[in-house]
C-alpha positions as CSV (number, residue, x, y, z in Angstrom):
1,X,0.0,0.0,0.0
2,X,1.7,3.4,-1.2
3,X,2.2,6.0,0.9
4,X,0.0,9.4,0.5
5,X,2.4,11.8,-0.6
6,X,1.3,14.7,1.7
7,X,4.0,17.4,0.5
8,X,2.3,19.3,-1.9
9,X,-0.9,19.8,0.6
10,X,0.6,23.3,2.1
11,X,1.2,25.0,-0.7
12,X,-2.4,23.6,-2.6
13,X,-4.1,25.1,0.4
14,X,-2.4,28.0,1.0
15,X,-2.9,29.0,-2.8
16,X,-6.2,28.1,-2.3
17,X,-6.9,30.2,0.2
18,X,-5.4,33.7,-1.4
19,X,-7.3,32.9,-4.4
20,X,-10.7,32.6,-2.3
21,X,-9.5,36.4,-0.6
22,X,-9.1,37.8,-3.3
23,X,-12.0,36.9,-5.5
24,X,-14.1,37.8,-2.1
25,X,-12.6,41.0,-2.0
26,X,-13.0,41.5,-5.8
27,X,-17.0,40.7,-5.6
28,X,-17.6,43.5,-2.6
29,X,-15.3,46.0,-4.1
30,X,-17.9,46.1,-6.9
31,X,-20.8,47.3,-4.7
32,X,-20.8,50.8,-3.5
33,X,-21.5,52.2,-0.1
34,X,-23.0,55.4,1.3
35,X,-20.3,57.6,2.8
36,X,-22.5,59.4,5.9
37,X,-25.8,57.2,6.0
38,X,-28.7,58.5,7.6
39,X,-31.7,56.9,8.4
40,X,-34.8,57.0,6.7
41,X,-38.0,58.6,8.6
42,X,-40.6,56.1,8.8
43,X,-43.7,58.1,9.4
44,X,-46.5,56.0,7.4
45,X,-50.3,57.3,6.2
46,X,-52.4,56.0,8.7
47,X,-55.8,54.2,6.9
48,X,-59.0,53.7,8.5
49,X,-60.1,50.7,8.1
50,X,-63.8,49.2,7.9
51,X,-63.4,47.2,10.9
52,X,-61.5,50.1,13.1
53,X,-64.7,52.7,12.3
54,X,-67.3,50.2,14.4
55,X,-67.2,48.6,17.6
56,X,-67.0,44.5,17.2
57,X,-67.1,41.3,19.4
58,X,-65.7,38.1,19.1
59,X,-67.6,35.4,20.5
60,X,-65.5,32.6,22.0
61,X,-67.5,29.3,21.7
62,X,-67.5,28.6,25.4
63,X,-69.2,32.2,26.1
64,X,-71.9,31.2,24.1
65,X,-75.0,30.0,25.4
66,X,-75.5,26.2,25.9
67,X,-78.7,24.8,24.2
């Protein structure tokens, strides 16, 4: 049974991982960023709607009458 020649693993890796850097760095260097972000407001229309206009009640089937 041979032997697993095992020398070439560092360097395989090692270039491996420099390649996967760089292209990461590559593919977010492409997307640009706001300097001074601020946030947006968030005020929102505010829409009646049929249900809030009336008063309603839920009936719960145990708070109805038994027949």
């Amino acid at each position: 049974m041979p032997q697993l020649d095992t020398s070439t693993w560092f360097i395989t890796i090692l270039s491996m991982t420099v390649t996967l850097f760089i292209m990461f760095q590559l593919k977010i260097s492409k997307y640009s960023y706001p300097w001074n972000p601020e946030p947006k407001p968030t005020t929102s229309m505010k829409q009646l709607s049929p249900w809030e206009k009336k008063w309603t009640k839920i009936y719960s089937p145990l708070s109805l009458p038994q027949l």
